[in-house]
N, C-alpha and C positions, 0 to 999 in steps of 0.2 A: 493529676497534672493540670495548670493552671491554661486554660483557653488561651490562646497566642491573642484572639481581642480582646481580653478582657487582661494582660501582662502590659503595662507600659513602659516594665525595664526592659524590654527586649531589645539589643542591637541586632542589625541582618544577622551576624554569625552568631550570635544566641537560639532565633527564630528559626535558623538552618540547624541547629544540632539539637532542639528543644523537638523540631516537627520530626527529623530524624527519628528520635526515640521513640514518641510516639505510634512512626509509621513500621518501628520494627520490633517493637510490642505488639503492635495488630497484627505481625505475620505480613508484613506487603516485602513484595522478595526484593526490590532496589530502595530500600528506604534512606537511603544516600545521597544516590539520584536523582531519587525524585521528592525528597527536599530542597535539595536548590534549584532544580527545575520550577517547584511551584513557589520558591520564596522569591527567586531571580523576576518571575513573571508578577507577582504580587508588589513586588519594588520597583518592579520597569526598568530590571538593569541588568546587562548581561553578565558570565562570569567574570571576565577583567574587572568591570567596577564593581564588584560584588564585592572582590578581593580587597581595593582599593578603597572599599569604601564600609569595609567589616561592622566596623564600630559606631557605625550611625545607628541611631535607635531607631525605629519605624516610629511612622505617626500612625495617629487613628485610625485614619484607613486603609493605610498599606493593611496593619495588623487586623482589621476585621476582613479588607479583603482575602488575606493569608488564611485566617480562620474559615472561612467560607472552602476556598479551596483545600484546604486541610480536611476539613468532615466529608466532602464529598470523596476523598481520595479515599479515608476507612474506613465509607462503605463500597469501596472496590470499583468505582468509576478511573478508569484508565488515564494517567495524566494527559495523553495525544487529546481523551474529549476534553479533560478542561478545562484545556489550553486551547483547544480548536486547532490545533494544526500537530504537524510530526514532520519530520527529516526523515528525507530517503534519497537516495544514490549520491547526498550532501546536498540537497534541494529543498526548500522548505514547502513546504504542501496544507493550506487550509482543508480543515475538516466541516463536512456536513452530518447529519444522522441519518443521509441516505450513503455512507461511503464506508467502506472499510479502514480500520486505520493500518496505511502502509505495514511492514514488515521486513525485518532483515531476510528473510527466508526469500522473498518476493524479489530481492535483487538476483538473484541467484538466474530467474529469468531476463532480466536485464541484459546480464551476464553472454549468457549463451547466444540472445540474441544479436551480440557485439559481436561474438566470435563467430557467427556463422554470416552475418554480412562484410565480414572485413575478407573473408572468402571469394565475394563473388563480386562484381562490377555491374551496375544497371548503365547499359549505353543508350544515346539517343533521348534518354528523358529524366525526370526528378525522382528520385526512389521515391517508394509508398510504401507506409508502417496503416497497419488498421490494429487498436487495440478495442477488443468484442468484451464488453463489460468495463466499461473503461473506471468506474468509482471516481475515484479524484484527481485521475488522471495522471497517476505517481507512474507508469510501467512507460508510458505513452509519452511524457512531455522526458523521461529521463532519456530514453533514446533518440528524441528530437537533440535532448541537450547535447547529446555524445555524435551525434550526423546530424551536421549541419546542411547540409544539402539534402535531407530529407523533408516531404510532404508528409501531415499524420491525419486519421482518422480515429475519434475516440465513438462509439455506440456507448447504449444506456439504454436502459428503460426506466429508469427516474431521470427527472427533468430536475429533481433538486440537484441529484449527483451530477447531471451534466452542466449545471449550475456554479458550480463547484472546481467542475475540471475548467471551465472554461475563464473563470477566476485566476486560477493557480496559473493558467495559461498565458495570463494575460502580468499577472503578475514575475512569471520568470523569462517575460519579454518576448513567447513563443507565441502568440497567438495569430501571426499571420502568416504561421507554419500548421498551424491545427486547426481540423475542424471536429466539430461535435455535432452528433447524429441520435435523436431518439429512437431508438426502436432493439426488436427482439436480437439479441447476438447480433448476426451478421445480415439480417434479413433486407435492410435498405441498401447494401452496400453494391457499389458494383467496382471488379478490379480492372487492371490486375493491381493486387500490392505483393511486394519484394519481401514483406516481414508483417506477417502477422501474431498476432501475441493475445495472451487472455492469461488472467486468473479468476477462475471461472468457479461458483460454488460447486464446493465438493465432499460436503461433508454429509454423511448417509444421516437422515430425518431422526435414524434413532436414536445418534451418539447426539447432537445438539444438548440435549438438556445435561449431556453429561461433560460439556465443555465448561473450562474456567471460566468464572463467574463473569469475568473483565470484559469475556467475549460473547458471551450467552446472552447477557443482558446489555450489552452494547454496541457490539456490532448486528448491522441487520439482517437479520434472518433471510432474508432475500439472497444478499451478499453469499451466504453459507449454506443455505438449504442444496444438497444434490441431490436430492430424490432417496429414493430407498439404497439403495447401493452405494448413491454417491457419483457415478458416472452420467446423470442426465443431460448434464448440458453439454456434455463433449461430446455424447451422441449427437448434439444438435450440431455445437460447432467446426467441429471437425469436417463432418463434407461439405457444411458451407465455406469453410477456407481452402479445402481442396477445391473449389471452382473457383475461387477468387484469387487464389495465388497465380504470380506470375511463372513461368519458364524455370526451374532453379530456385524459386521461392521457398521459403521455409515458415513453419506450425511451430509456435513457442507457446507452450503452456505451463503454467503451473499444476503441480501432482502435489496430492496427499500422500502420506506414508504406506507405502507397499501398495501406491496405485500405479506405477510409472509402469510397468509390462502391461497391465490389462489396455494401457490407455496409448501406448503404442500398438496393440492389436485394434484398436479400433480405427489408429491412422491409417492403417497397415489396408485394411478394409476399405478404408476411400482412397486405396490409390497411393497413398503417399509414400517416400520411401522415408526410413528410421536408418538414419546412416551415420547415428556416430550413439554413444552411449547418452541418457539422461545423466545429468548433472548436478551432481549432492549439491546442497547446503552446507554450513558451517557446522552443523548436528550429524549430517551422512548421510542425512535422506534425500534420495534420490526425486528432489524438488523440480527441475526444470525438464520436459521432455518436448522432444523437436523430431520433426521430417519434412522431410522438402518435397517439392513438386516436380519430379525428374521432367527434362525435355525431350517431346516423343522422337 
């Protein structure tokens, strides 16, 4: 098949069903998707004019920018990297190489976190969200977006990634609602906060090489590594958020597949109480797990 720079019959809707083919010849699982995704950003135009404007041919350098974007996608670079950004809770989010790229599974925490603050009332003062790993700051500025009379804390221990959150912070108008903190999980913070949240690396040191390519080699290792088990850092942060929460507070984590029981035994352990079910995903897996800080 003829290289989309080097075709200069190509209209938009030619260069979308030509790269299409391409991308599902190579086995890439949305290759629909993520042709107009990457021809829409190669033209500088969203779907409406994409639509509207089908039959333009690309110039030269739409079509070599196209092409560029094209060969990086089959060889299994994630459209979110190279494009540098992703959508999440309907937010647009820039990407770093120190950040995760969002995830639908990851709203799932969002989620839960909604429902268990719309439970309770903070009196007397500004609620406090602290998110412990915060990457790009997708979990943290989306519950800024959804309470508004929320105060947010995002930690990191990359300065790119808190780079990044504080970017995106600034770009979806939150930034004199959030702050960004470098350091280990929870270790600079002090509370109380009303809603603490993490998605926290979880993935046991030995399945890594055995993850899809998309993520093995693209998202950071840092991000993903959990130790041998997989549970490292929720032994970390978990009794750091059981001293940081407030009266009634509540622990939102994200969980790997068949880790939601071990990792409510470990709340369980500081203290916290586990008072309502973890919360599947759109898949079933039991992604979101919570307990609050009962008052003595």
């Amino acid at each position: 098949m003829v290289p989309l720079a080097t075709d200069s019959r190509h209209s938009i809707e030619s260069a979308r069903r030509a790269l299409a083919a391409r991308l599902q010849a190579a086995g890439i699982e949305e290759p629909g998707l993520d042709a107009r995704l990457l021809v829409g950003a190669a033209v500088e135009l969203d779907l409406t004019a994409m639509v509207t404007q089908a039959a333009r041919r690309l110039t030269p350098d739409e079509a070599a920018r196209l092409e560029g974007y094209a060969q990086r996608r089959l060889a299994h670079e994630p459209v979110a990297r190279i494009l540098g950004a992703r959508e999440f809770w309907g937010l647009p989010f820039r990407l770093s190489e120190a950040t995760l790229v969002p995830r639908p599974d990851t709203e799932t925490v969002v989620e839960l976190a909604l429902e268990i603050f719309r439970e309770f009332r903070v009196s007397g003062r500004r609620p406090r969200i602290a998110d412990i790993g915060t990457g790009s700051g997708a979990i943290l500025l989306a519950l800024l977006h959804e309470i508004p009379e929320a105060f947010g804390v995002g930690t990191d221990v990359s300065l790119t990634a808190l780079n990044t959150a504080r970017d995106n912070a600034a770009t979806l108008g939150l930034s004199g609602r959030a702050a960004f903190v470098a350091c280990s999980y929870a270790a600079a913070l002090q509370g109380p906060f009303d809603l603490i949240v993490s998605n926290p690396p979880y993935i046991p040191s030995a399945e890594i090489p055995k993850l899809n390519i998309e993520v093995r080699e693209h998202d950071p290792h840092l991000a993903l590594d959990g130790g041998n088990d997989g549970y490292d850092a929720y032994r970390i942060l978990i009794p750091q958020a059981a001293e940081l929460l407030a009266a009634g507070g509540a622990l939102i984590v994200e969980a790997g597949q068949g880790q939601a029981r071990n990792i409510e035994t470990l709340m369980g352990a500081a203290a916290l109480s586990v008072d309502r079910p973890a919360k599947a995903d759109l898949g079933g897996i039991l992604r979101a797990v919570s307990a609050r800080k009962m008052p003595p």
